[in-house]
C-alpha positions in Angstrom: -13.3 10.8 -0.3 -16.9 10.9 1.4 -15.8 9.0 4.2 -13.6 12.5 4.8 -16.0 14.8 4.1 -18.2 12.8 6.5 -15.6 12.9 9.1 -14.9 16.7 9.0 -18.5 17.5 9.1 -18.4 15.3 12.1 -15.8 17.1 13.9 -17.1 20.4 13.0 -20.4 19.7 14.4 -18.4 18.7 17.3 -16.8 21.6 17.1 -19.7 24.0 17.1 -21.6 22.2 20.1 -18.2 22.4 22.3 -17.6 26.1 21.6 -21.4 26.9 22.3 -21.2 25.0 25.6 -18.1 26.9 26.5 -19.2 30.1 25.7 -22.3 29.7 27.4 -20.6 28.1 30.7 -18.4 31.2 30.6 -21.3 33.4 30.4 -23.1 31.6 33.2 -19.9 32.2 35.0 -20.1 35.8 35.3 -23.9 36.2 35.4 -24.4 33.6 37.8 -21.9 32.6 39.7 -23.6 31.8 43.0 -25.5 28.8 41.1 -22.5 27.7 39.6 -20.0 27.7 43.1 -23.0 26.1 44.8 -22.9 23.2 42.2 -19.2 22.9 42.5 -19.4 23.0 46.0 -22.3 20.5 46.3 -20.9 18.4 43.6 -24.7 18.1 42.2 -24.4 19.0 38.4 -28.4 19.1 37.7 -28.5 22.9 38.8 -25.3 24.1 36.6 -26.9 22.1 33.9 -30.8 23.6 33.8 -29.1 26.9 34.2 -26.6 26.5 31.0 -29.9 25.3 29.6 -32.2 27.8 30.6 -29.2 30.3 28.8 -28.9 28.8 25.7 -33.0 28.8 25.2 -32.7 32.5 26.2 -30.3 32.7 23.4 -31.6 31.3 21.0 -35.4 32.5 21.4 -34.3 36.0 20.9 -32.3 35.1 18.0 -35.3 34.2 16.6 -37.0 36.7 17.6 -34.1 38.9 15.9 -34.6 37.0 12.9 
């Protein structure tokens, strides 16, 4: 029994950190797509990922700030 509740907690965790990636790839899509077609083009991840980093710290500090 708490090896189940374990494993969903797991997966939803999971879960959670896949949705926010996708939501904030999409949104990095449509603000900045120049930086995202040059990394596809390039094949050099490191500027897609500090971007889709530099978004979800964006997020979240006003979040906070919200909060």
């Amino acid at each position: 029994m708490d090896l189940e509740r374990f494993g969903l907690g797991v997966f939803g965790f999971v879960g959670l950190i896949a949705a926010t990636l996708a939501g904030a790839t999409m949104w990095l899509v449509l603000t900045d797509p120049v930086t995202v077609a040059d990394a596809v083009s390039e094949g050099e991840i490191s500027p897609l990922v500090r971007e889709l980093a530099d978004v979800l710290y964006r997020a979240l500090r006003d979040l906070f700030r919200y909060l």
